[in-house]
N, C-alpha and C positions, 0 to 999 in steps of 0.2 A: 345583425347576426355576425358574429365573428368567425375569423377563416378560418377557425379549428372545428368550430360548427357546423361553418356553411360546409365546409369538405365533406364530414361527418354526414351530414344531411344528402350530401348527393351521392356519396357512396351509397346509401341506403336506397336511393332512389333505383341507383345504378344495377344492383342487386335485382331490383325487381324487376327493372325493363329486361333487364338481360334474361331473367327467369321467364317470363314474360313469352321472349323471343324463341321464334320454332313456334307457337300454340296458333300461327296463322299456316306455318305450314305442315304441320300434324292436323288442324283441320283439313287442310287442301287434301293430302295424304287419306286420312280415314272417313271422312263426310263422303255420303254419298244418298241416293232416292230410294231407299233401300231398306229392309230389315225386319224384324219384328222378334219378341224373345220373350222372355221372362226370368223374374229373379226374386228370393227369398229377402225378409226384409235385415238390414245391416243393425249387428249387435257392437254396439260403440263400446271401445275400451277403456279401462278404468284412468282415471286422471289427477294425478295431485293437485293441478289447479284447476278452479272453477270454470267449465265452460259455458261463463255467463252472456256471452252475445251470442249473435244469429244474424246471417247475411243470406237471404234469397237471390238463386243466379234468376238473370233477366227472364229466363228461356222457363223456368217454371220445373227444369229439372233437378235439379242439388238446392239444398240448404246448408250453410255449414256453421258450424258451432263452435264457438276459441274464445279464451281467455279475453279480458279487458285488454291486455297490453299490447294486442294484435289489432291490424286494421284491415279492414276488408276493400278490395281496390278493384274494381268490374273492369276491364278492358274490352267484352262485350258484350253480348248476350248470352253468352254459353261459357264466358271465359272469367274467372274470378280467382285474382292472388290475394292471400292473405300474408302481412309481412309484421313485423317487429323489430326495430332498433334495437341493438345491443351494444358494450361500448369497444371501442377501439373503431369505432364506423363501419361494422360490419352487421347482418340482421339474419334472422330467419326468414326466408318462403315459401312458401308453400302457394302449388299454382293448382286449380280445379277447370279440368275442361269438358265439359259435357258433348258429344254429339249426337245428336238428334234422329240421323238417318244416316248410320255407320254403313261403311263402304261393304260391309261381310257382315252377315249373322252368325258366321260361322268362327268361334272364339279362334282359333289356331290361324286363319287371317287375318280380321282384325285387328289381333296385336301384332303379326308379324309386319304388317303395312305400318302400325302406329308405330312400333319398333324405329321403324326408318328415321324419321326423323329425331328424335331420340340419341343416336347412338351415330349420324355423318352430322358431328359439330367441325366446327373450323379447326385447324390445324393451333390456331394460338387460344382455344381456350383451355388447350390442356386436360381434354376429357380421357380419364382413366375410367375402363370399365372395370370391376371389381367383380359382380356375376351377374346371373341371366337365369333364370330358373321358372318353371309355373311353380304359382304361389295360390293364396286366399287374398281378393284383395274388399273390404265391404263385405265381406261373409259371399264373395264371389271366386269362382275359378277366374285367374287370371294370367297375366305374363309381371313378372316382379325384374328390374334391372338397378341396382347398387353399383354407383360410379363414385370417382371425385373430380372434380374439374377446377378451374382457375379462368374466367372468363376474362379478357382485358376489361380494365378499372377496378379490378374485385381484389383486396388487399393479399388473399389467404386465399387456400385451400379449403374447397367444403366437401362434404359429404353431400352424396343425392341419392336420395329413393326415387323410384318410378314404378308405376304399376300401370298398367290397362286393362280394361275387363270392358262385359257386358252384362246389362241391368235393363230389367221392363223394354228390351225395344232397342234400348238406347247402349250409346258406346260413351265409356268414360275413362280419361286422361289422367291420373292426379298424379302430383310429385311434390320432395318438399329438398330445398339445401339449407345445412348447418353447416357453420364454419368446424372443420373438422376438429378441433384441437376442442371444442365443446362439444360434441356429435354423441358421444357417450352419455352424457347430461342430459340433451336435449334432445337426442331422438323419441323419450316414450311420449313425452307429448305431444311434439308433431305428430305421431302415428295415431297418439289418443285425438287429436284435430282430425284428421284424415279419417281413423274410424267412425267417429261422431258425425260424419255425414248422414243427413237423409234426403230419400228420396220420394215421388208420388207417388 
């Protein structure tokens, strides 16, 4: 592999650990013995490109649906990124975190606890919040937050969506970063990725 490559390649990697990171402590944060709910089923939005695969999270809650050029990457059993290469060694991710037995049934908790970790990043990754608003997230009420940040080893600036909501019982996580200077481009699909979830 050559060192314009290998860099290339780890940046991408880099991207995703780092997206990654915080989804052990947003579990610690919103997991709890707890809950019970209900939720109408999620109307996926339209997509210029094909979303021809499918990745089952371990836990039996989300499936999610993305183009060929995306790769699906489990970190656990509730916790699943999907990422893509793009050039200049930078990628889209997209992180999905299901929990099981959310700390609150009660929506204006849950996301305010999931919130937390979220929004106290490190002083060097350069998290700008941009807004904070309840939104629809999955054809769900939820907490919607629009940042951009700069984590160390990440070339650029990206755009990040984040949402939290509750579905059937269950408490769910999702978020996705673009390199900002494409975020224009390449948000409806992300979003179309993120709508295109289903659940049980």
């Amino acid at each position: 592999m050559t060192p314009n490559i290998a860099s290339r390649a780890c940046a991408a990697v880099a991207a995703v650990v780092l997206a990654l990171m915080g989804c052990d402590k947003a579990k610690q944060l919103v997991g709890h013995q707890q809950a019970t709910g209900n939720g109408a089923a999620a109307t996926p939005a339209a997509s210029a490109e094909p979303l021809s695969e499918s990745f089952a999270a371990k836990d039996g809650l989300m499936t999610l649906r993305y183009p060929a050029d995306f790769a699906a990457q489990p970190s656990d059993a509730d916790v699943v990124a999907l990422s893509r290469n793009l050039s200049g060694g930078e990628s889209d991710v997209l992180v999905f975190l299901a929990v099981a037995n959310p700390i609150s049934r009660e929506l204006a908790e849950f996301t305010r606890v999931s919130a937390q970790s979220e929004l106290k990043r490190p002083a060097d990754w350069e998290y700008r919040k941009v807004s904070q608003q309840k939104a629809t997230c999955n054809g769900m009420p939820g907490l919607e937050i629009v940042a951009t940040w700069k984590p160390p080893g990440v070339s650029g600036r990206s755009r990040r969506w984040w949402c939290a909501f509750l579905r059937g019982g269950h408490g769910y996580v999702f978020s996705y970063n673009t390199p900002e200077n494409v975020s224009a481009t390449h948000e409806p699909l992300l979003r179309s990725i993120v709508e295109a979830t289903t659940f049980p």
